[in-house]
Backbone as JSON Lines, residues from 0, in Angstrom:
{"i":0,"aa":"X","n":[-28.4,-24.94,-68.31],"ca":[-29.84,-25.13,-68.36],"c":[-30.41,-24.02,-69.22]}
{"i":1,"aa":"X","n":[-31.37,-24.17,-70.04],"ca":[-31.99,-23.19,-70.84],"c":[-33.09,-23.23,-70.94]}
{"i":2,"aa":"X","n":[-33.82,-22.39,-71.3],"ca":[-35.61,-21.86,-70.91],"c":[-36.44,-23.09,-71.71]}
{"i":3,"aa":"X","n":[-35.46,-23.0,-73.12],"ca":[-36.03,-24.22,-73.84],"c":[-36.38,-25.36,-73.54]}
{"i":4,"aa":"X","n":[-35.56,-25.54,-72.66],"ca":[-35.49,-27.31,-72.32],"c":[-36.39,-27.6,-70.96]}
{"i":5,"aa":"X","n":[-36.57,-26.14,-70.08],"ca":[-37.13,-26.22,-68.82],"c":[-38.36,-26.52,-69.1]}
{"i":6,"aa":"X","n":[-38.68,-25.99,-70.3],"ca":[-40.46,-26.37,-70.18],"c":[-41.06,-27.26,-70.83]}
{"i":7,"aa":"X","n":[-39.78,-28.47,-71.33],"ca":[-40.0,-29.54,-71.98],"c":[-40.78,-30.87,-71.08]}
{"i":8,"aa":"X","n":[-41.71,-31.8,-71.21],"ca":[-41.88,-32.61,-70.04],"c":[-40.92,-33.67,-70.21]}
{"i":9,"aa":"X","n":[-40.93,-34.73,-69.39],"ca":[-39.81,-35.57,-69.2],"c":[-39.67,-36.61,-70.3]}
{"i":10,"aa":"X","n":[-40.47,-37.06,-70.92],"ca":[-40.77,-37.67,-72.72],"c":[-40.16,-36.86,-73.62]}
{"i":11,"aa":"X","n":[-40.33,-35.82,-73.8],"ca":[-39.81,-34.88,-74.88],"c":[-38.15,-34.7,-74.45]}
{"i":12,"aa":"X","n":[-37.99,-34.95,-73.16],"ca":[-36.47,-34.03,-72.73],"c":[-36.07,-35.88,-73.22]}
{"i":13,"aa":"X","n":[-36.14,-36.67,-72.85],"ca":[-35.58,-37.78,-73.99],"c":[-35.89,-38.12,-75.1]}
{"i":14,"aa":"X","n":[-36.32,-37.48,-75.97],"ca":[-36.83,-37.55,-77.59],"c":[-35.32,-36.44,-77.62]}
{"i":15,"aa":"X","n":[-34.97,-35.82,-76.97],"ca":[-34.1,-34.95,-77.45],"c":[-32.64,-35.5,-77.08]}
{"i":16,"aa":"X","n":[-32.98,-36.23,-75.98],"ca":[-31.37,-36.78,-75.15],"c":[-31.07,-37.94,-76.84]}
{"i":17,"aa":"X","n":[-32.1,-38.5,-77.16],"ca":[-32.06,-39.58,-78.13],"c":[-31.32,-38.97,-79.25]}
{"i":18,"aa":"X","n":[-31.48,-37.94,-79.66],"ca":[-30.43,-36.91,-80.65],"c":[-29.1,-36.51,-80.21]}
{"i":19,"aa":"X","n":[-29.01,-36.58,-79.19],"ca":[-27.24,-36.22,-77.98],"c":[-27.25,-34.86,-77.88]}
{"i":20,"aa":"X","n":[-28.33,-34.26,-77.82],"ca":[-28.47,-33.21,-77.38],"c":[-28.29,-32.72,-75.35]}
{"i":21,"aa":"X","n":[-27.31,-32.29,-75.32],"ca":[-26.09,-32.2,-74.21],"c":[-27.38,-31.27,-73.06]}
{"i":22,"aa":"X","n":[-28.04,-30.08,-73.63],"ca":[-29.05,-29.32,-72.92],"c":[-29.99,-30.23,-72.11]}
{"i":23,"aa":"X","n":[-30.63,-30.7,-73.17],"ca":[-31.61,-31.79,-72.83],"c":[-31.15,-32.95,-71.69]}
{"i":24,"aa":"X","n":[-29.79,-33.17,-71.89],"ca":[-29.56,-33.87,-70.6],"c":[-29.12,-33.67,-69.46]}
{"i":25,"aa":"X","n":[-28.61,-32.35,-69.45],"ca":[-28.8,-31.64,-68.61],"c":[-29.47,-31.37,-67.57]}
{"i":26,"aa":"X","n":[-31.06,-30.6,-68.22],"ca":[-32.0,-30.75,-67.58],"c":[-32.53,-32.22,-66.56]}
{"i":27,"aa":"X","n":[-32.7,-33.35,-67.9],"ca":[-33.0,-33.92,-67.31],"c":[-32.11,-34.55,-65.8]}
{"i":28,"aa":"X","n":[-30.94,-34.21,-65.92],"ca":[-29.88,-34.55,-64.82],"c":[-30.9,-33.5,-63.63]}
{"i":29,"aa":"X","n":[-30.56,-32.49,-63.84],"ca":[-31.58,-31.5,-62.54],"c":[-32.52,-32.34,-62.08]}
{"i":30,"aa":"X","n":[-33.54,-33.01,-63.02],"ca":[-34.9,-33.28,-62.4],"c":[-34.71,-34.28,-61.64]}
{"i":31,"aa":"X","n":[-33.45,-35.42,-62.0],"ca":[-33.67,-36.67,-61.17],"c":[-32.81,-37.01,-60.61]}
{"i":32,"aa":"X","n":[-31.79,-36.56,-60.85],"ca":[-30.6,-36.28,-59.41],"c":[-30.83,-36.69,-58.56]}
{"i":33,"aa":"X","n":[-31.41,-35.67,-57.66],"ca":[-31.9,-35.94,-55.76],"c":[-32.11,-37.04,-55.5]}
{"i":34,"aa":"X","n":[-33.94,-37.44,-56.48],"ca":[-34.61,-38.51,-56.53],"c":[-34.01,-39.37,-56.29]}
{"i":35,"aa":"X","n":[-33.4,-40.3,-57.26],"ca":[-32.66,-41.28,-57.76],"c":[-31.64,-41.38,-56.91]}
{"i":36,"aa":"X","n":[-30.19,-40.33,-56.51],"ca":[-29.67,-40.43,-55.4],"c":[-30.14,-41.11,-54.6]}
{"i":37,"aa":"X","n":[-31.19,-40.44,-53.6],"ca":[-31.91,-40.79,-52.86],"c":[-32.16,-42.31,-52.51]}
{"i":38,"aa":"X","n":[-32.86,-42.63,-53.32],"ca":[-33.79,-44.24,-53.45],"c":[-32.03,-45.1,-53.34]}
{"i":39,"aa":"X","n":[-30.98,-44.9,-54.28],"ca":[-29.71,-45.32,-54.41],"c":[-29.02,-46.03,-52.74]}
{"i":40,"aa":"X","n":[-29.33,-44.72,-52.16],"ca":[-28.41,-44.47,-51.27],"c":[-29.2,-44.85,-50.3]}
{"i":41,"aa":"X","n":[-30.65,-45.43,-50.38],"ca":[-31.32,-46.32,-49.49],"c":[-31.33,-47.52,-49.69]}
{"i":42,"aa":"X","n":[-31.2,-48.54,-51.25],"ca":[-30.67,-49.34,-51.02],"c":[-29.74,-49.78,-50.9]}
{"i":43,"aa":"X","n":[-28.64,-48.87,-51.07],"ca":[-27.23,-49.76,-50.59],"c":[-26.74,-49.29,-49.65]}
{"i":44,"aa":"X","n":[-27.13,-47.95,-48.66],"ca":[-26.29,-47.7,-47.24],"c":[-25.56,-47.37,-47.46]}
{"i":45,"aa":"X","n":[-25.01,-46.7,-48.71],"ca":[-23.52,-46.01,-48.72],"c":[-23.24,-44.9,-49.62]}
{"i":46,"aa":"X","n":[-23.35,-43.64,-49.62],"ca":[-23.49,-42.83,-50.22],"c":[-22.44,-42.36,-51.24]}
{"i":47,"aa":"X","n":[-21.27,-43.15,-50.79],"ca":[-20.03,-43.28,-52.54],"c":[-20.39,-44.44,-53.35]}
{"i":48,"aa":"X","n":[-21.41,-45.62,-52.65],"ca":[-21.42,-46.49,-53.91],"c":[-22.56,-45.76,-54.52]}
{"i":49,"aa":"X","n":[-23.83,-45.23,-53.95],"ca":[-24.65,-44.28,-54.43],"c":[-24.14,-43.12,-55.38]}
{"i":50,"aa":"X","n":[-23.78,-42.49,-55.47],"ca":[-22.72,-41.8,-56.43],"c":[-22.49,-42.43,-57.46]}
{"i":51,"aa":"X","n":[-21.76,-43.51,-57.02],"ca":[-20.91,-44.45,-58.57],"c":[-22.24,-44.82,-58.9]}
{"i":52,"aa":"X","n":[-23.04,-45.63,-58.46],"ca":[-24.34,-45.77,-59.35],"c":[-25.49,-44.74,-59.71]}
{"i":53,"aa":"X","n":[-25.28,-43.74,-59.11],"ca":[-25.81,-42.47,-60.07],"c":[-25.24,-42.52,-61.12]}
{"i":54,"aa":"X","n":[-24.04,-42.2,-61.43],"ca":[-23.76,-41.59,-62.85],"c":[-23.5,-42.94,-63.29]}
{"i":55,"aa":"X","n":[-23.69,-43.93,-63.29],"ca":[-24.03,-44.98,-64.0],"c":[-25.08,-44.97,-64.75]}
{"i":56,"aa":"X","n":[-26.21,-44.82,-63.79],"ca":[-27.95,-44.77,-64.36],"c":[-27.66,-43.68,-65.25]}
{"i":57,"aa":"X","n":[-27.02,-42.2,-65.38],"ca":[-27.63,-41.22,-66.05],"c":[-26.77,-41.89,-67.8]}
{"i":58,"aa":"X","n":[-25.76,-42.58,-67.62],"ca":[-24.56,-42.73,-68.0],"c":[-25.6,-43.55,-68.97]}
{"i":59,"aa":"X","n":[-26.31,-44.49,-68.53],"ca":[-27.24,-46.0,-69.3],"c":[-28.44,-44.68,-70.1]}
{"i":60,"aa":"X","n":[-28.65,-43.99,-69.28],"ca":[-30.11,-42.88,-70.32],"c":[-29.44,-42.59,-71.14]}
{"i":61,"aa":"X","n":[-28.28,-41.63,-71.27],"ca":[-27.31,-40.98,-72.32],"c":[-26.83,-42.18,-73.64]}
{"i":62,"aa":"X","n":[-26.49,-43.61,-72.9],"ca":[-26.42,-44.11,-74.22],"c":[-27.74,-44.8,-74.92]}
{"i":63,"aa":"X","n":[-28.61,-45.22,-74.0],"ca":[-29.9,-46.17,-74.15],"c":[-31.13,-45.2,-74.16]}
{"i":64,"aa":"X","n":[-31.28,-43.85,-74.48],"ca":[-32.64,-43.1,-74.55],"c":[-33.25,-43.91,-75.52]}
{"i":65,"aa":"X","n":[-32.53,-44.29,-76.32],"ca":[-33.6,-44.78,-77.53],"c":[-34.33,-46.09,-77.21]}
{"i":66,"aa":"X","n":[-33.75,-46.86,-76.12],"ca":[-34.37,-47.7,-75.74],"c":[-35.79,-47.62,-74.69]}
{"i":67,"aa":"X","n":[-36.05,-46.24,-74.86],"ca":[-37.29,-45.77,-74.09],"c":[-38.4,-45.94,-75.03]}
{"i":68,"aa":"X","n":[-39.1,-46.66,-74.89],"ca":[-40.38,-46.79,-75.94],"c":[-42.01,-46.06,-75.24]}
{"i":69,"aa":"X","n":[-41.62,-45.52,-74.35],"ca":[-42.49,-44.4,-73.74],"c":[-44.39,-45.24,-73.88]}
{"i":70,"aa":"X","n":[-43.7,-46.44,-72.72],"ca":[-44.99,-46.98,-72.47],"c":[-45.13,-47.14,-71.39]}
{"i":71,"aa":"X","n":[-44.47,-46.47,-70.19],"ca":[-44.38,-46.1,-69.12],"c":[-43.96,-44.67,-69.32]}
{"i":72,"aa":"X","n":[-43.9,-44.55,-67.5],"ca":[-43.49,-43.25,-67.4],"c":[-41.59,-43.17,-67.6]}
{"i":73,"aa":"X","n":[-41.4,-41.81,-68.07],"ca":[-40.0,-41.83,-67.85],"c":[-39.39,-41.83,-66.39]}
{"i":74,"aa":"X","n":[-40.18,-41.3,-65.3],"ca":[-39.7,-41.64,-63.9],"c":[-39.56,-43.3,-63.76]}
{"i":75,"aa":"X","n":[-40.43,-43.7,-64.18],"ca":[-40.43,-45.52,-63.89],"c":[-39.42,-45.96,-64.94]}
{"i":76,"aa":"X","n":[-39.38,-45.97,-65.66],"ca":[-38.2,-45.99,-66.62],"c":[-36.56,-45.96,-65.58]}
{"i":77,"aa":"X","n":[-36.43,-44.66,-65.32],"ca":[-35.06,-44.28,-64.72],"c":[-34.6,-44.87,-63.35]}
{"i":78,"aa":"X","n":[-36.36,-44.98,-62.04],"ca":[-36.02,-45.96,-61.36],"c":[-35.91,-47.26,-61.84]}
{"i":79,"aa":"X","n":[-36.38,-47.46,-62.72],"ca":[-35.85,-49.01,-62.88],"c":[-34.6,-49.48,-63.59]}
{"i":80,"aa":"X","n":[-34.19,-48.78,-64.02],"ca":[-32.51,-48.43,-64.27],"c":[-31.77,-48.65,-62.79]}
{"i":81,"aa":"X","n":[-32.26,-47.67,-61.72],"ca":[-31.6,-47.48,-60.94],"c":[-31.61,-48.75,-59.88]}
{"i":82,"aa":"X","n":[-32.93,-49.47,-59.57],"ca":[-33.05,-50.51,-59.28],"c":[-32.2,-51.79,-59.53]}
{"i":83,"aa":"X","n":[-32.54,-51.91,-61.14],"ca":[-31.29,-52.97,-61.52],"c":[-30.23,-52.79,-60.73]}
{"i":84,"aa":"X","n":[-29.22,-51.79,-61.54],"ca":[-28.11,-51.5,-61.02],"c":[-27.46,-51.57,-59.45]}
{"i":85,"aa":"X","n":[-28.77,-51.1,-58.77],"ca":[-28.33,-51.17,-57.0],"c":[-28.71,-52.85,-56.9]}
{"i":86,"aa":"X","n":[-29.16,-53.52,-57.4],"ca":[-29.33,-54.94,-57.03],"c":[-28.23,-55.45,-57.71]}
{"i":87,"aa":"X","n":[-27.69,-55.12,-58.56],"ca":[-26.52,-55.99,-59.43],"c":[-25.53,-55.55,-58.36]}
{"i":88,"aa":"X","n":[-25.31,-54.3,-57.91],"ca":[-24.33,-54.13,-56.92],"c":[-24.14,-54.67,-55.41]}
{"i":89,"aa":"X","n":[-25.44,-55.07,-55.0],"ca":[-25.92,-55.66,-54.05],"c":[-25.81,-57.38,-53.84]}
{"i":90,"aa":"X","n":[-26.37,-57.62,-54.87],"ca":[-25.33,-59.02,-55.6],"c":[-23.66,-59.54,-55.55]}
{"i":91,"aa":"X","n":[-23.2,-58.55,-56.45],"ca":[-21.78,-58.36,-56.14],"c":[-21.19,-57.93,-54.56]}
{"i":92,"aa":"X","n":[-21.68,-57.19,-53.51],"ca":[-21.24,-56.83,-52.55],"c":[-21.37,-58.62,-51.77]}
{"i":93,"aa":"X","n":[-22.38,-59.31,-51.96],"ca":[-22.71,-60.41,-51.06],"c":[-21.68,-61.54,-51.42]}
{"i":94,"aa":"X","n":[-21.32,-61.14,-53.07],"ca":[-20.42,-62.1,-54.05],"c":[-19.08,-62.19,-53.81]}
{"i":95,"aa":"X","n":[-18.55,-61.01,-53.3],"ca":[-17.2,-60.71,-52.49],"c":[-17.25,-60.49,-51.16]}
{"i":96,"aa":"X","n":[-18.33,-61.13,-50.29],"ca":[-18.25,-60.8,-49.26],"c":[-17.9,-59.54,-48.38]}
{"i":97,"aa":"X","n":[-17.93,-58.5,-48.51],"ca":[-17.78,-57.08,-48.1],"c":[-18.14,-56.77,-47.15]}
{"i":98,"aa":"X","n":[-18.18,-56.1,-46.0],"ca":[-18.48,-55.33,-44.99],"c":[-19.18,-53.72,-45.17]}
{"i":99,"aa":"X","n":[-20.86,-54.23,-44.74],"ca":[-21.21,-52.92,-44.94],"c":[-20.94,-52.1,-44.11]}
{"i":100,"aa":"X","n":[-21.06,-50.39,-44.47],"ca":[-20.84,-50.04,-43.93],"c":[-21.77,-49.38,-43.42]}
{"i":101,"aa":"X","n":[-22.09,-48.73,-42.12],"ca":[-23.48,-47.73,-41.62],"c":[-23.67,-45.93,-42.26]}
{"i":102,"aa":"X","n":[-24.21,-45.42,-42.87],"ca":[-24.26,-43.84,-42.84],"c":[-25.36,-43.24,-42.36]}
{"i":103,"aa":"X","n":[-25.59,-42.76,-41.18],"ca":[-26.77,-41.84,-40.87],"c":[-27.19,-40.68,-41.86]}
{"i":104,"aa":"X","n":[-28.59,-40.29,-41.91],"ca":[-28.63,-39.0,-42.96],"c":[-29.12,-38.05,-42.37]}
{"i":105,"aa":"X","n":[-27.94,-37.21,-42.27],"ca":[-28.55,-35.71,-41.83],"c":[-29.76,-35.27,-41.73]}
{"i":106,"aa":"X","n":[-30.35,-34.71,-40.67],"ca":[-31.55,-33.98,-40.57],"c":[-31.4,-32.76,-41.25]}
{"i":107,"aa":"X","n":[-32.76,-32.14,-41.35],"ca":[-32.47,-30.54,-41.58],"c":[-32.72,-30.02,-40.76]}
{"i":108,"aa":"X","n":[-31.73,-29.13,-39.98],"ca":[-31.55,-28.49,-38.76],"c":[-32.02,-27.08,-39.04]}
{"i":109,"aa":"X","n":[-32.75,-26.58,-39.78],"ca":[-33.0,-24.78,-39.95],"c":[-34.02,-24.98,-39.52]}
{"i":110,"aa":"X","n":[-34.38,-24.05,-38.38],"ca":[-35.8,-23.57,-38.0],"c":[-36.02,-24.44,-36.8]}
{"i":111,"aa":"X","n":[-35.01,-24.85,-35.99],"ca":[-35.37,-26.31,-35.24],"c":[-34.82,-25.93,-34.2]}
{"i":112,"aa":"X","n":[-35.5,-25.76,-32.97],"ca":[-34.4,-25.36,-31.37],"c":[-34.79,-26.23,-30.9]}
{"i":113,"aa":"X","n":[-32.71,-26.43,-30.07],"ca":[-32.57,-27.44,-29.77],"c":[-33.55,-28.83,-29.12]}
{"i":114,"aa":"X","n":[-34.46,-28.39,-28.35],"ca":[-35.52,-29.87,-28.23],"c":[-36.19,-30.12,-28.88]}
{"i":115,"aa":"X","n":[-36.48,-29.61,-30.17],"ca":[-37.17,-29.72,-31.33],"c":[-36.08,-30.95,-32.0]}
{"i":116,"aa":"X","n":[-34.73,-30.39,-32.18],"ca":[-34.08,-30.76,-32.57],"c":[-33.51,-32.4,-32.17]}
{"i":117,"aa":"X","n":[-33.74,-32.43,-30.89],"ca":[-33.4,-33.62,-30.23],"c":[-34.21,-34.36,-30.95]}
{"i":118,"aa":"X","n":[-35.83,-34.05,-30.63],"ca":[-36.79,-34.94,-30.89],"c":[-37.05,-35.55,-32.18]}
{"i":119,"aa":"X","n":[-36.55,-34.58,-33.38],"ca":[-36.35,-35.27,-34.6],"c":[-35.84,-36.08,-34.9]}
{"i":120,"aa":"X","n":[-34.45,-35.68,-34.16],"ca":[-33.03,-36.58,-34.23],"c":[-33.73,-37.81,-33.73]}
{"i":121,"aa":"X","n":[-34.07,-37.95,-32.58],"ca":[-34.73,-39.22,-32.15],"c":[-36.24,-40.01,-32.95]}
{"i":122,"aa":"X","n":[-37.01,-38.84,-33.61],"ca":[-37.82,-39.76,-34.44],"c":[-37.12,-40.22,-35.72]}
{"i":123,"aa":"X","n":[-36.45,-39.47,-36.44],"ca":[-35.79,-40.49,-37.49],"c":[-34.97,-41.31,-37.76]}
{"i":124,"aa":"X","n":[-34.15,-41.02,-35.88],"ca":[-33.05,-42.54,-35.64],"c":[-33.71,-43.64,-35.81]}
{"i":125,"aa":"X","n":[-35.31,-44.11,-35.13],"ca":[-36.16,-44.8,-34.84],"c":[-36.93,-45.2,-36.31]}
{"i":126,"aa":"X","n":[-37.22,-44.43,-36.6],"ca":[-37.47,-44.33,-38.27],"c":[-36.7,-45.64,-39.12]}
{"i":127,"aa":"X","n":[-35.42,-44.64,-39.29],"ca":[-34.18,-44.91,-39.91],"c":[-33.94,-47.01,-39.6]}
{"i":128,"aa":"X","n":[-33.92,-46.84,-38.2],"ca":[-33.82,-48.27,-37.44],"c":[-34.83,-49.15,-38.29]}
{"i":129,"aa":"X","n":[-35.99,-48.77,-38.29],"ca":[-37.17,-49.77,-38.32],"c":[-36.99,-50.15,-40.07]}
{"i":130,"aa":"X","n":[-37.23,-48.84,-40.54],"ca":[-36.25,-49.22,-42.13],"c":[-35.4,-50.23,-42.7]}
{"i":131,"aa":"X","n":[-34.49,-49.8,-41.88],"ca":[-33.07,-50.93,-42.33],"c":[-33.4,-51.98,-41.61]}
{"i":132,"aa":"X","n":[-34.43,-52.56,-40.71],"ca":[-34.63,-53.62,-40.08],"c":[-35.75,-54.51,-41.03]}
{"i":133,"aa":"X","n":[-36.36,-53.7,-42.15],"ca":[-37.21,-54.57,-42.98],"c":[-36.14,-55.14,-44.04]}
{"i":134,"aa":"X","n":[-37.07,-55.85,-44.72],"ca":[-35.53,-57.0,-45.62],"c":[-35.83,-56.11,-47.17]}
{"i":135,"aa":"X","n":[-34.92,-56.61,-47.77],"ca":[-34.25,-55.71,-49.06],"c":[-35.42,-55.49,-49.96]}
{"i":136,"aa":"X","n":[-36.49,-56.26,-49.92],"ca":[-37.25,-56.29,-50.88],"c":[-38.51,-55.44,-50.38]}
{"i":137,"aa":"X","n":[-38.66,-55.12,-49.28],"ca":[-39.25,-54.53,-48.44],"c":[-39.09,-52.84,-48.61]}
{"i":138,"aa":"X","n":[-37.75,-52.68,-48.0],"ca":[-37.36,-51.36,-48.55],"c":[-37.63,-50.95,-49.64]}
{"i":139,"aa":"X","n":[-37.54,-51.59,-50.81],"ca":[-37.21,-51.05,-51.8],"c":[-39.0,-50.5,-52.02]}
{"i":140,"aa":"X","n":[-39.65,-51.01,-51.58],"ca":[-41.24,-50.84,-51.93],"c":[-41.14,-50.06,-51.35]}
{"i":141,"aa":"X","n":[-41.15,-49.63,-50.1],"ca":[-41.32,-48.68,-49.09],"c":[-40.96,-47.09,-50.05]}
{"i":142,"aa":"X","n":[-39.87,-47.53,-50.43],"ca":[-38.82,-46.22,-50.95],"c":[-39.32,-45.41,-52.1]}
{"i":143,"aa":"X","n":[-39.99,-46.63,-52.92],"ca":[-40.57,-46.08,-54.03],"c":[-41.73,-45.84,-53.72]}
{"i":144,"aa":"X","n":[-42.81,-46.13,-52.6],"ca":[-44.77,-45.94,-52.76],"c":[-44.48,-44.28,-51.9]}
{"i":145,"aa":"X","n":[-43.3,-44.57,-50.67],"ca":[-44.02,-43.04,-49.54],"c":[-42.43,-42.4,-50.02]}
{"i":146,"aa":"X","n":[-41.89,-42.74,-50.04],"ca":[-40.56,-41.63,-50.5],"c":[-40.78,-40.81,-52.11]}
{"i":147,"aa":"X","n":[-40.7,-41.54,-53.02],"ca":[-40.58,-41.07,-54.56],"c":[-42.44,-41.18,-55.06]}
{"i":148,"aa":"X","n":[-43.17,-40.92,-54.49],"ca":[-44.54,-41.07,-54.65],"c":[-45.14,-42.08,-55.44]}
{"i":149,"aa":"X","n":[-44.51,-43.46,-55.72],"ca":[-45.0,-44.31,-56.85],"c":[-46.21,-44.66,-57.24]}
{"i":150,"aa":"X","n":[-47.38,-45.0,-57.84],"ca":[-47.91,-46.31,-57.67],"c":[-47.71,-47.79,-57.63]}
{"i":151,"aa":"X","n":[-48.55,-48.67,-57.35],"ca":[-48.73,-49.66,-56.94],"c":[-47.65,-50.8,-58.64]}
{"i":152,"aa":"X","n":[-48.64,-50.01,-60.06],"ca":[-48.1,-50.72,-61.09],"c":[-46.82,-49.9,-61.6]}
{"i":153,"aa":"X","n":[-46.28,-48.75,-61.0],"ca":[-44.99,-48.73,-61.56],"c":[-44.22,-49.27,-60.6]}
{"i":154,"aa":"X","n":[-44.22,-49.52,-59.53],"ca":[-43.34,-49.74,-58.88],"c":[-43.14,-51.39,-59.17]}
{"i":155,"aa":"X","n":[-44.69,-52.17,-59.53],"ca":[-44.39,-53.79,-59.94],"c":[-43.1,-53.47,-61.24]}
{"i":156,"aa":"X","n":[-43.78,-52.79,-62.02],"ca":[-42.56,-52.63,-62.87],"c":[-41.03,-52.39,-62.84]}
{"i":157,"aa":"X","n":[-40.88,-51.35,-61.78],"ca":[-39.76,-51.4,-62.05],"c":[-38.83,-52.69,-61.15]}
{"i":158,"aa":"X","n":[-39.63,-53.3,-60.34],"ca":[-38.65,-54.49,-59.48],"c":[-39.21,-55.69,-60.43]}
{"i":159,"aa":"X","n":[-40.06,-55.44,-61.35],"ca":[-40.22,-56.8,-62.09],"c":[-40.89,-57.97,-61.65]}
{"i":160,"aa":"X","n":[-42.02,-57.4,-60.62],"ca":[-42.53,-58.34,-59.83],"c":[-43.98,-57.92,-60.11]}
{"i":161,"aa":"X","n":[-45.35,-59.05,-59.53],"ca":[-46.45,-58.27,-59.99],"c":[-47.39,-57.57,-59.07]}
{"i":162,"aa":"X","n":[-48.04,-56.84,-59.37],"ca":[-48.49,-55.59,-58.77],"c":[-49.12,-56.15,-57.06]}
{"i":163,"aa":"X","n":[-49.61,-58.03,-57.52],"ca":[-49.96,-58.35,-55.86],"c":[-48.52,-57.82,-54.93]}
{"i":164,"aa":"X","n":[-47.6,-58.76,-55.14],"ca":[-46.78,-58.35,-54.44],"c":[-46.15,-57.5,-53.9]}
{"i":165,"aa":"X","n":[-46.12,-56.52,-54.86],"ca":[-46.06,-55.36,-54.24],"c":[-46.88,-55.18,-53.06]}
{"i":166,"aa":"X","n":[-48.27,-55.01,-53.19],"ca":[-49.04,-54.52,-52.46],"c":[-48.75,-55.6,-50.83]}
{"i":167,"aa":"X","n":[-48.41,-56.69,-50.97],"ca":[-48.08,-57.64,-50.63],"c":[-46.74,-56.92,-49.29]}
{"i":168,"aa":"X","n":[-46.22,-56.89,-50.05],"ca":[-44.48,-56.62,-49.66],"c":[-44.78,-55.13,-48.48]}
{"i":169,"aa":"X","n":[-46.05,-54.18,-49.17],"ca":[-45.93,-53.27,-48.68],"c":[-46.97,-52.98,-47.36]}
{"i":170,"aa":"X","n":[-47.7,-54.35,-47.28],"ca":[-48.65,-54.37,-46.19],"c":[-48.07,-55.0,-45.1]}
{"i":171,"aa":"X","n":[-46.87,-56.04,-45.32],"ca":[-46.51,-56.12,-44.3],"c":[-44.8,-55.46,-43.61]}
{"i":172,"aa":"X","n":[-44.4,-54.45,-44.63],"ca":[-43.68,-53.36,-44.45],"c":[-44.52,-52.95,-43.34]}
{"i":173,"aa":"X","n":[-45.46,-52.35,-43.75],"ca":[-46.02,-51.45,-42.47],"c":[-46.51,-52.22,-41.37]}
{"i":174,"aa":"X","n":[-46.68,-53.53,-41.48],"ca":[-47.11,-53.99,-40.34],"c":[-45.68,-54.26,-39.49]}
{"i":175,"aa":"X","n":[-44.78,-54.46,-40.06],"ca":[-43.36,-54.76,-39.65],"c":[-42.75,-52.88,-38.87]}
{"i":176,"aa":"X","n":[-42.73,-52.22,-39.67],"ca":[-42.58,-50.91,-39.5],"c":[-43.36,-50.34,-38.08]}
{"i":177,"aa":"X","n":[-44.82,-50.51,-38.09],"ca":[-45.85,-50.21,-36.51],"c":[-45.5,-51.44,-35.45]}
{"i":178,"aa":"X","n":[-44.94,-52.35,-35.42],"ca":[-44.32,-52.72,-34.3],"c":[-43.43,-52.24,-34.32]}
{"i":179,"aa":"X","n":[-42.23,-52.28,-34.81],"ca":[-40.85,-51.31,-34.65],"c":[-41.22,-50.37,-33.65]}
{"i":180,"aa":"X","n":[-42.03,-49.19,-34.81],"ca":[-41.98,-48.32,-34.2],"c":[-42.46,-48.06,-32.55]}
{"i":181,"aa":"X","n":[-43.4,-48.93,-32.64],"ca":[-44.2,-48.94,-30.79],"c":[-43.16,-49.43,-29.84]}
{"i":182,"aa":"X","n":[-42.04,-50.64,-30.82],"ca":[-40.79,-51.21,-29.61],"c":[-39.96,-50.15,-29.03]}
{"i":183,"aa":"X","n":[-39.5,-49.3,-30.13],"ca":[-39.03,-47.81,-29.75],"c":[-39.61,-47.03,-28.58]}
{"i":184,"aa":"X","n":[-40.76,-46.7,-29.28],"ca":[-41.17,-45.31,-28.87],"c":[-41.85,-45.9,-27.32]}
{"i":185,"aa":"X","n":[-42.35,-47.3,-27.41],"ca":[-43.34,-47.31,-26.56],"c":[-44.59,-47.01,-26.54]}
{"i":186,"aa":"X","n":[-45.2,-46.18,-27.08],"ca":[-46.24,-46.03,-27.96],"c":[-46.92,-46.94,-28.79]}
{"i":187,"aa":"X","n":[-48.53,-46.71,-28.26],"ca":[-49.08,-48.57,-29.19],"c":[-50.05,-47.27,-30.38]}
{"i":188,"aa":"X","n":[-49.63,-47.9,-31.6],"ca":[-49.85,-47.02,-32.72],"c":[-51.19,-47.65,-33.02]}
């Protein structure tokens, strides 16, 4: 990583990846890593196929920057790379019939005694539950508006759907999500 490239914004750090400039992608690997992981490894439940389709997505920027015509954002850009890809894989998993598999995700345990700790554990099991209990198209809105901070029109963009639906998809996420959660907790939200 170098000073140069840190204070480049995310347009410019691919005006430079578009030259094969190795720094530049670098960086940009730092910035969207987590992110992208992240969203990955929520739609498919499995954090090695998440992996393999990480360095897929960074793998598609490195050869296809030039196919960025920077009329979006480059975040919407890269989730929607990443999108495809977890749906083409998601496709294929249903196509060979496969057995998913379950992965819980670690809490962060610093600063947390133990009934603190319980209680987390138990709000994001409940969480976690109500999540994977909305349907695929559901999540994926969810993941991108309150997880990766989206709006309403990048996120139509990057699933290729239009901006009603989204809004659509994501009103009754939460209406799906506040029963969940009250079946759990008991609690009328």
């Amino acid at each position: 990583m170098s000073a140069a490239t840190e204070d480049l914004n995310d347009a410019q750090l691919i005006d430079l990846i578009k030259t094969r400039n190795q720094a530049a992608f670098d960086e940009f690997y730092r910035r969207f890593e987590k992110k992208v992981y992240h969203f990955i490894r929520q739609k498919l439940n499995d954090p090695f196929e998440a992996y393999d389709i990480l360095h897929e997505v960074f793998m598609e920027v490195w050869r296809q920057a030039e196919r960025f015509e920077g009329r979006s954002k480059v975040s919407t850009w890269v989730f929607g790379i990443a999108f495809n890809k977890s749906v083409d894989r998601l496709r294929k998993r249903k196509h060979d019939q496969l057995d998913e598999e379950e992965y819980e995700t670690q809490a962060d345990e610093e600063g947390l005694s133990p009934m603190e700790l319980v209680s987390a554990t138990e709000e994001a099991t409940f969480l976690h539950k109500c999540v994977e209990a909305l349907s695929e198209a559901q999540r994926a809105v969810v993941q991108l508006a309150f997880f990766e901070d989206m709006s309403y029109p990048e996120i139509a963009e990057i699933i290729g759907r239009p901006e009603g639906t989204v809004k659509t998809r994501i009103f009754h996420a939460k209406q799906a999500l506040k029963r969940c959660v009250e079946k759990f907790t008991g609690a009328r939200l």
